[in-house]
Phi, psi and omega in degrees: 000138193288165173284158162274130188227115208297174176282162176263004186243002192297359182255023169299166168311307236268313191302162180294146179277115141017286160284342151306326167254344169292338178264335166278349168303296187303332197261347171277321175310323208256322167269355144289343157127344163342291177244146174250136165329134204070007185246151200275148179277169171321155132342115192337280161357271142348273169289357167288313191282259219316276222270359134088045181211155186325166168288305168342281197323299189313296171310323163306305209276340190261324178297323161309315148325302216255355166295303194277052175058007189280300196235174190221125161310067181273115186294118181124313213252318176146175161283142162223157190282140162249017171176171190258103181295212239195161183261341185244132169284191179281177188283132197309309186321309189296338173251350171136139188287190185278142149338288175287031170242336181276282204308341202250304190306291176321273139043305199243333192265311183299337186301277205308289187338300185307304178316336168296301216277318210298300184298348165241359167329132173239149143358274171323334188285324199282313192292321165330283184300349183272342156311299185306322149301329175279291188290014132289345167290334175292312209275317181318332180278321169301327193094051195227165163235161214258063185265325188285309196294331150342277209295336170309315176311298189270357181247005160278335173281349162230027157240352176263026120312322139111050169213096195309311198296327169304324172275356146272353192270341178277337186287335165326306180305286189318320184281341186277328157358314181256039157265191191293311187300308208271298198307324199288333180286342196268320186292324174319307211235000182290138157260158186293327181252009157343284182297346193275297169298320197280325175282359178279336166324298206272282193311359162289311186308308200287312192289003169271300163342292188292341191255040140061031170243135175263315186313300165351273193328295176348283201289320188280349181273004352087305182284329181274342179273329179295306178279352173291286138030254190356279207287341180292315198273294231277307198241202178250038165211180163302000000 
């Protein structure tokens, strides 16, 4: 099977995302006749080394896939294709940017924010986040999980950086989570114990905050999107 070779131009705005291409590569296989209706595709695993792109990448291009109906997930049993698609995907907007491209952008944009927020942390900003936090421990102990009180948590955290446009651009960043694409990744791939790591990440964050390191502060928020990172994209939880 030829290797898929990302564009060399793919990181323009204008250009296709990646997992956009990695997914009209699987529908001209599948409308040559390669993979055929009913049939199940390789192993994840597998089919990433043929077509010669990341796993992350892959898992995008197939949830993208299985949003417009081309294949279907059976948990236990494998992905299999239900129909012959279109030859081009829908418009990035309607389902949602790429996941691992939302995770590298936070990433770059939230270190600098916290480090920002830092130098200006008061009492009050701290007592906020440690609100936010004790309700994401309730609800986590309930079983429930604590995406608002998250969010709350990182746009508070960006708004005492004293910079409107950074605090709209994390919230953005955060809120596109709940697009199609990032949601079905979030269903996929949550692990049980997920929340359990993202609050000690973020009481990490906090206990920098409260001892007045802003680099400190930096680096573990740096450190919890790296490892959110992980378990969402890299490994088979959150």
């Amino acid at each position: 099977m030829p290797i898929l070779r990302p564009d060399p131009n793919a990181d323009r705005p204008s250009e296709r995302r990646l997992y956009q291409l990695v997914a009209d590569r699987l529908r001209t296989l599948i409308q040559s006749g390669d993979f055929g209706v009913g049939d199940r595709l390789p192993a994840e695993r597998d089919l990433a080394l043929q077509l010669g792109v990341s796993r992350p990448s892959l898992r995008e291009a197939l949830i993208a896939l299985e949003i417009e109906g081309a294949v279907e997930v059976r948990m236990g049993s494998g992905i299999y294709v239900l129909s012959v698609t279109e030859q081009r995907s829908p418009p990035i907007g309607s389902i949602g940017e790429s996941p691992v491209e939302l995770m590298q952008a936070r990433a770059v944009v939230e270190g600098a924010v916290t480090l920002l927020a830092a130098s200006r942390m008061t009492s009050e900003v701290l007592a906020s986040l440690r609100k936010s936090l004790d309700a994401m421990r309730r609800m986590i102990a309930e079983g429930t999980k604590p995406l608002d009180h998250d969010r709350e948590f990182h746009l508070t955290i960006a708004k005492q950086a004293g910079n409107g446009v950074l605090h709209r651009l994390v919230r953005d960043l955060f809120d596109e989570r709940h697009s199609p694409l990032s949601t079905k990744f979030c269903h996929r791939f949550e692990a049980a114990n997920g929340w359990d790591l993202a609050l000690a990440e973020h009481e990490a964050i906090l206990s920098a905050l409260e001892a007045d390191d802003p680099l400190l502060a930096q680096a573990m928020m740096h450190a919890h999107l790296a490892q959110s990172r992980l378990r969402w994209l890299d490994g088979d939880g959150r």
